[in-house]
C-alpha positions in Angstrom: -119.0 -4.7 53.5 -116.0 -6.8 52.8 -112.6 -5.6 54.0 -109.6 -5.7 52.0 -106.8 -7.9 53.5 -104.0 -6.2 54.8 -100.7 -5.9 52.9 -98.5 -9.1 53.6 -101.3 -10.3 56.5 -99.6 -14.0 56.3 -96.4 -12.4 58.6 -98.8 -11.1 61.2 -100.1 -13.6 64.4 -102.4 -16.0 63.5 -105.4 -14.2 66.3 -104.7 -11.0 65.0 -106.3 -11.9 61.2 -109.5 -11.3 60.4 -111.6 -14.1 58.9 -111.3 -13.6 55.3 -107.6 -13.6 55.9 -107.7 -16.5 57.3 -108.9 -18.0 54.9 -106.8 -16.7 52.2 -103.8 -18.6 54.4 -105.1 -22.1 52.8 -103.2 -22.3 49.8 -105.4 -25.0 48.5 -103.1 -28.2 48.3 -106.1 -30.4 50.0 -103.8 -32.5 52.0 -105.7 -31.8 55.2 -108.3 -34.0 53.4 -106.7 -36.2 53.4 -107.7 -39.3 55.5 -104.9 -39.7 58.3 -103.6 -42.7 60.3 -101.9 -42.2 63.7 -99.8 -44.7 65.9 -101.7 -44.8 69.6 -98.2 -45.4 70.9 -95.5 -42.9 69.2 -98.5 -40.3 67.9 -97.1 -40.5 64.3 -99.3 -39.5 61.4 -99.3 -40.9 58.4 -100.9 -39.6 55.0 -102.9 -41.8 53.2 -104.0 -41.2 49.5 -107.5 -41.9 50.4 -108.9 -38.5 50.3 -112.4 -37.7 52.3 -115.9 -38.4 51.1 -116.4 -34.4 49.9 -112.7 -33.6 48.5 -113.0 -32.9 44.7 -109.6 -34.5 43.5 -110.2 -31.6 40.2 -110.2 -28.5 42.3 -108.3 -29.9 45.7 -110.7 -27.9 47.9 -113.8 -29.1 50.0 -117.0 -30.0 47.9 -119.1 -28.8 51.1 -117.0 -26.6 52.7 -119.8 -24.6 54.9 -121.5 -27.1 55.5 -119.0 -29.6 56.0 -119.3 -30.7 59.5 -123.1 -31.6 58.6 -121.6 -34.6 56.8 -117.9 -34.9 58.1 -118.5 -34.4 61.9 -114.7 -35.4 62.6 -113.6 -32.7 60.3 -110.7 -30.4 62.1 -111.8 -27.1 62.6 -108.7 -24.8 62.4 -108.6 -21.3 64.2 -106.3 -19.9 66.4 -107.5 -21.3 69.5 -107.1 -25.0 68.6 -103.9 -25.0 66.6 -102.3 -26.2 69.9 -104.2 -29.7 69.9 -104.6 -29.9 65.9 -101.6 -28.3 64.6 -99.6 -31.4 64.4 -102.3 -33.0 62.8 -101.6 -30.8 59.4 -98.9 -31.3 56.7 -95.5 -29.8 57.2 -96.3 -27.2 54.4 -99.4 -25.9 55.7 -99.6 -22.1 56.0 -101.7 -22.6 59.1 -99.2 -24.8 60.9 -96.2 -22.9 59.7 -97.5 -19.8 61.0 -98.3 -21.5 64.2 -94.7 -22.3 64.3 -93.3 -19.6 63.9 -91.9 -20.4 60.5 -92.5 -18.6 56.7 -94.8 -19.4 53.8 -93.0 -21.8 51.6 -92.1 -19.8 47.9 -94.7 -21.6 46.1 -97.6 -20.3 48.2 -100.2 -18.2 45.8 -99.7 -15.5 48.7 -96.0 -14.9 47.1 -96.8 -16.0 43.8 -99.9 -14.0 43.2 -101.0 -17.4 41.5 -103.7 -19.3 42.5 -102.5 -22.4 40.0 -99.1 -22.5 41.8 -99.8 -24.9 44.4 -100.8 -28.2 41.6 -97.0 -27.4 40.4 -95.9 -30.1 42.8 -97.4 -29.3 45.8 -100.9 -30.7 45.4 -103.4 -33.9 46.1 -104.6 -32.8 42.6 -105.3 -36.0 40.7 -103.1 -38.3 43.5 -106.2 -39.4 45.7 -109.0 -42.0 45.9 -112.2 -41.2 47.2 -112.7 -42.8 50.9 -116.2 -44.3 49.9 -113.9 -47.1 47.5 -111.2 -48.4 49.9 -112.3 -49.9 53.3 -110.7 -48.1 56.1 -109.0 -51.5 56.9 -106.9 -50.7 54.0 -105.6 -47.2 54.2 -102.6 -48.6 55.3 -102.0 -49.7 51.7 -102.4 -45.8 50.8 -100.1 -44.6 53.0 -97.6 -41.5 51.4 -93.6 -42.2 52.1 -92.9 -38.8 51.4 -93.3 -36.0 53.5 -96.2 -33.5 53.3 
């Protein structure tokens, strides 16, 4: 029996949701897919366009999502417990990490705009990424983003 989230469940602490409404926080822009590069010194992460082997570029969501970490072994796992040591890791609009933070869901989230389509009006990877498998990881750095995600 599936259970019905809970009215405006996005407000409430992330370890109090169930899983279904967890998964509901993704709003589906696919940036976390997006193949990352961090100084070792200052910690900065960068974006890169080079999305990872199983993003579909059409849809912006996983290609193997349940089965993801067969393939993707390095793929971040988010839940409550490991936002502390991933968090940072994830763009500045993602409901996970805004949540963490303390912070709201931006206006554009299909939580507040009852619209699944409303994230590709700006605020998606849809159609802006190549696929990891044609752009040797010696040259991400050419695919780095300059704005902020």
């Amino acid at each position: 029996m599936t259970t019905q989230p809970r009215k405006k469940f996005w407000e409430l602490p992330l370890d109090s949701l169930t899983p279904s409404e967890w998964e509901a926080l993704c709003d589906g822009c696919g940036k976390c897919c997006l193949n990352k590069l961090e100084d070792e010194d200052s910690g900065q992460v960068v974006f890169t366009r080079v999305a990872c082997r199983l993003f579909d570029d059409e849809t912006c969501r996983c290609g193997q999502y349940d089965i993801r970490l067969q393939f993707v072994p390095e793929c971040i796992v988010l839940s409550p417990e490991t936002m502390d040591k991933v968090g940072y890791f994830m763009p500045a609009t993602c409901a996970y990490r805004l949540r963490h933070e303390g912070k709201p869901l931006p206006d554009w989230h299909p939580l507040l705009t009852g619209d699944p389509a409303s994230v590709h009006e700006g605020h998606s990877m849809r159609g802006r990424t190549v696929p990891e498998f044609e752009v040797p990881e010696e040259d991400w750095e050419d695919y780095v983003i300059d704005e902020e995600l």
